[in-house]
C-alpha positions as CSV (number, residue, x, y, z in Angstrom):
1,X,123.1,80.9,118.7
2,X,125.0,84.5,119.7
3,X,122.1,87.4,119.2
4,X,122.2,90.1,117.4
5,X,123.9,93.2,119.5
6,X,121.3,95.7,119.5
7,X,121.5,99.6,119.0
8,X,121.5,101.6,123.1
9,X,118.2,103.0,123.8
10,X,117.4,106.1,121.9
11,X,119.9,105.5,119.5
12,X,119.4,103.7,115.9
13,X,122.3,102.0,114.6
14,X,124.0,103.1,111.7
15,X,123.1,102.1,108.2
16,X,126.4,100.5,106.0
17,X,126.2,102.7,104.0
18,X,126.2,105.3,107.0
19,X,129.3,103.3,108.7
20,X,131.5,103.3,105.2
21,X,130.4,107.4,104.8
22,X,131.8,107.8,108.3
23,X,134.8,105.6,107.7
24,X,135.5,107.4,104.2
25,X,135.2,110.9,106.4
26,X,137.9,109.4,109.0
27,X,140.4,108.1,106.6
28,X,140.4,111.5,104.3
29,X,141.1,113.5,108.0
30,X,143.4,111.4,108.8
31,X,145.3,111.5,105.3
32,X,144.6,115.4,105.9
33,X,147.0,115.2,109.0
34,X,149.6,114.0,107.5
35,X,149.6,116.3,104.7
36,X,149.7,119.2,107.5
37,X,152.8,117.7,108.3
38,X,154.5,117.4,105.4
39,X,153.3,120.6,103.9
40,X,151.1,123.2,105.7
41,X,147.7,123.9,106.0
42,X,148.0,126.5,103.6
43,X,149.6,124.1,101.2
44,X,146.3,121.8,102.1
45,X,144.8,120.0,99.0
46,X,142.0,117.7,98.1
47,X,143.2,116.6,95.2
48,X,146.1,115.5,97.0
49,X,144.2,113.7,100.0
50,X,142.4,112.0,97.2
51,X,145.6,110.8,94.8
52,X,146.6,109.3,98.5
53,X,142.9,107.9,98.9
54,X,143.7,106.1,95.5
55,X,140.2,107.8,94.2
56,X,139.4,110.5,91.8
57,X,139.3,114.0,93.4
58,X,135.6,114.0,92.3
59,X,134.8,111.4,94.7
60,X,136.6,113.3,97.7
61,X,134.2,115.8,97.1
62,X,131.2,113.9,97.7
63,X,132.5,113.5,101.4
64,X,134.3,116.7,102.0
65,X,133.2,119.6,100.3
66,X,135.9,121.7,100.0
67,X,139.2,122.2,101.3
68,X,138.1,125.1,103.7
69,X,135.5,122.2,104.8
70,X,138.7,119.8,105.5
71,X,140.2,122.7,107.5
72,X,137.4,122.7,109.6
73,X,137.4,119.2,109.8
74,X,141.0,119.2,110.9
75,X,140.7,122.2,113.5
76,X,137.8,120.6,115.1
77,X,139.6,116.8,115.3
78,X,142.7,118.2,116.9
79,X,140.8,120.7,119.0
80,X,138.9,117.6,120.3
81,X,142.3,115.7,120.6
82,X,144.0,118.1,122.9
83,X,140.7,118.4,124.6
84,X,140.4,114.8,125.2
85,X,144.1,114.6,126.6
86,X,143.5,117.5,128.7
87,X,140.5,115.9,130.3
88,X,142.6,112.6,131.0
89,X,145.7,114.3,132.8
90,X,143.4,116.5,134.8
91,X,141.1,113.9,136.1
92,X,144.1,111.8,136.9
93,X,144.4,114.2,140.1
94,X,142.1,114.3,142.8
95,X,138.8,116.3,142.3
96,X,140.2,119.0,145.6
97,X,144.1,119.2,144.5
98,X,143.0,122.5,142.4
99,X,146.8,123.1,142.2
100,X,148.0,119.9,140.9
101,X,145.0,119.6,138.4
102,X,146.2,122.9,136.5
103,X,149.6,121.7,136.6
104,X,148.4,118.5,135.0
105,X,146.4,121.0,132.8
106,X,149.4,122.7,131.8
107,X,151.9,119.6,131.2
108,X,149.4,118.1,128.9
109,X,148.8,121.2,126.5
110,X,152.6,121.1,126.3
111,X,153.3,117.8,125.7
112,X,150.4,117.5,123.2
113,X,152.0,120.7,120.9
114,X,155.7,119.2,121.0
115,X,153.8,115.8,119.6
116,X,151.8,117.5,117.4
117,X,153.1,120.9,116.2
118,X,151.6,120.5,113.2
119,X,148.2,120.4,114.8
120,X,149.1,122.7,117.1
121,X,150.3,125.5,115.1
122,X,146.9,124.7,112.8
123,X,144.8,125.7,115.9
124,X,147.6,128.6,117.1
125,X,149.4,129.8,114.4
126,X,149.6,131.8,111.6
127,X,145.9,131.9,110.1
128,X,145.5,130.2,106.8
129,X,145.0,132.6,104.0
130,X,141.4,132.7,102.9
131,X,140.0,130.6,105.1
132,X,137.4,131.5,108.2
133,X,136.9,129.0,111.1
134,X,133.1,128.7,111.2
135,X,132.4,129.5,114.7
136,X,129.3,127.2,115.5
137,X,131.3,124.3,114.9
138,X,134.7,125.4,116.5
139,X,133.9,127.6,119.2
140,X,132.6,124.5,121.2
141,X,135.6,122.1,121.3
142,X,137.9,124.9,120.6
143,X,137.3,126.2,123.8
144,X,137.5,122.8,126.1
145,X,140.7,124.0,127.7
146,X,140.3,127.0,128.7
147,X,136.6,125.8,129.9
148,X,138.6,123.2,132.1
149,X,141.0,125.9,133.8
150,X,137.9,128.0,134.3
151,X,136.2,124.9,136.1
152,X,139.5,124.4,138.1
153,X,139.6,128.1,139.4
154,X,135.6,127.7,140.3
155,X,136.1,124.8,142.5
156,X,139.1,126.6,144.3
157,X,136.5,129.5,145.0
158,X,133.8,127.2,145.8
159,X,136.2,125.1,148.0
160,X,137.6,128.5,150.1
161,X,141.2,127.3,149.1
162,X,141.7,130.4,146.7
163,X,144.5,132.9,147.7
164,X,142.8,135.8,146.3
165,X,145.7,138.5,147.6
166,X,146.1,140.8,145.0
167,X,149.5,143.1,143.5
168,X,149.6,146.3,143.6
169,X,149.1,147.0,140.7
170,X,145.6,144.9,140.1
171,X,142.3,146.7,140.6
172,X,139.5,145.2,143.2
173,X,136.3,144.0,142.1
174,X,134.6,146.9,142.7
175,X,136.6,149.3,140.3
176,X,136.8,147.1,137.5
177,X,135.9,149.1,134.7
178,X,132.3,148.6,133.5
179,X,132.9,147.2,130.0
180,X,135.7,144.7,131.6
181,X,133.0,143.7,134.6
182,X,130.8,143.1,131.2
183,X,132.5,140.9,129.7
184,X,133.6,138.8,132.6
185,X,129.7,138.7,133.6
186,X,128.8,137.4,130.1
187,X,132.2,134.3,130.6
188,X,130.9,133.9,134.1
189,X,127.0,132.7,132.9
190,X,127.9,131.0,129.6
191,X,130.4,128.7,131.8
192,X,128.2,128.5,134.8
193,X,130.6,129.3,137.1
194,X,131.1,131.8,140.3
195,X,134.6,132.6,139.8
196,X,134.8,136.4,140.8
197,X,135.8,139.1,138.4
198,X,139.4,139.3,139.7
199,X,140.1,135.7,139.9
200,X,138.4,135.7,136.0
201,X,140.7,137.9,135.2
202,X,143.8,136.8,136.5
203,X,142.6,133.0,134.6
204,X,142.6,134.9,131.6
205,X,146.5,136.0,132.2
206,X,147.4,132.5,133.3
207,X,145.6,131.2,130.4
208,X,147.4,133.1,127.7
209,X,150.3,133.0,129.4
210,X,150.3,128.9,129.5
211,X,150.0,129.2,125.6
212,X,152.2,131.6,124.6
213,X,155.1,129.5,126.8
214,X,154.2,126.8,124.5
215,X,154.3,128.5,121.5
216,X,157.3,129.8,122.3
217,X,158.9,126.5,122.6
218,X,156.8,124.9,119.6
219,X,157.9,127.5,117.1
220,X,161.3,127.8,118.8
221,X,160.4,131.2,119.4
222,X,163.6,131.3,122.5
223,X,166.4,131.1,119.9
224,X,168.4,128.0,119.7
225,X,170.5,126.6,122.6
226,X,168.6,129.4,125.1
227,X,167.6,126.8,127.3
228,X,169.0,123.7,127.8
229,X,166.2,122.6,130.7
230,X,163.1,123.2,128.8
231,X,161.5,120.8,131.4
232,X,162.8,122.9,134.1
233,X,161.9,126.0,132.6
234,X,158.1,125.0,131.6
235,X,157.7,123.9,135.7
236,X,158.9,126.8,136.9
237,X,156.2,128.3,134.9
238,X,153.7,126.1,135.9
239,X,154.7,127.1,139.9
240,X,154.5,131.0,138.9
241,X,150.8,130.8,137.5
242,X,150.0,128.7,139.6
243,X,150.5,131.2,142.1
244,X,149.0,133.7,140.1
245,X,146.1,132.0,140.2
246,X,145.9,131.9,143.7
247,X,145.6,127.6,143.8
């Protein structure tokens, strides 16, 4: 006679009840992505989720508050999401090909947005009218890329394979100015990394650099017929921060 599988240790096993809550939770996010879809987020409505749900608005509510409450829910699922597909592509690469890893980085964050624009645009858009992220429980997976291309730059340094020749026009470490050295300080302890201030600052460029290249082609931002080798145009990208980058 089979026995009954039992809970990991440490960890209780969810009730039914728990299990249909959570399943309840997952189908109204899901039915909320597809109404940012079709609609908007700032078109977003419970009562809509729940005609879809085939249940009285009432009873949407006893699962998700409100539909600021299903925004969060939605930023923090597709946050996750690209997070998730970020962390696959890079780890596809060998832990020491720094170079390769952000180019993996950067292909994935662009392939997510054009399969999700609707999520994308959610998380890098326009902001929604009225509503606030709440930043203890976005901050965390909202920043999982940029946390990654931080990690990618600190093994470089650690490894000795940076290129850390600067331009011209780029200040050394020493003169950065003190509320600049600050801030990069305060990013350099929360992420536990010894990426120098130069090469902190220069991920920061390549960083909103990679996303503004996206949402330029997301939003169609380059005018119609512009480019006819968007491929071609987003690698050549890829090679120039790269270089930036020093990897």
């Amino acid at each position: 006679m089979p026995s009954t599988p039992q809970a990991p240790a440490g960890k209780q096993q969810r009730t039914p009840r728990e299990r249909a809550r959570a399943q309840t939770i997952a189908d109204i996010v899901e039915l909320g992505r597809k109404h940012l879809a079709e609609h908007g987020a700032a078109a977003l409505s419970l009562r809509a989720v729940a005609r879809d749900l085939g249940v009285v608005s009432s009873a949407v509510y006893r699962y998700v508050g409100s539909r600021d409450e299903l925004l969060t829910l939605l930023l923090v699922d597709a946050y996750n999401d690209l997070g998730d597909a970020v962390d696959a592509a890079v780890e596809s690469v060998p832990a020491d090909d720094f170079k390769e890893r952000f180019a993996e980085l950067a292909r994935a964050v662009r392939a997510w947005a054009l399969r999700e624009p609707a999520r994308y645009g959610l998380l890098f858009g326009s902001p929604v009218p009225g509503y606030r992220a709440p930043a203890e429980r976005t901050t965390a997976p909202g920043t999982r890329v940029v946390t990654s291309l931080v990690q990618i730059l600190d093994g470089a340094h650690r490894a000795g394979t940076h290129r850390a020749g600067a331009s011209a026009a780029e200040p050394a470490a020493t003169s950065m100015l003190p509320a600049l050295a600050a801030d990069l300080g305060a990013i350099r302890r929360e992420l536990n990394v010894g990426v120098p201030d130069v090469l902190l600052a220069r991920g920061t460029l390549v960083w909103t650099s990679l996303f503004g290249a996206v949402s330029f082609e997301v939003f169609g931002q380059y005018g119609a017929g512009t480019f006819s080798a968007p491929d071609e145009l987003f690698e050549h990208h890829i090679a120039v921060l790269a270089d930036l980058a020093g990897l």
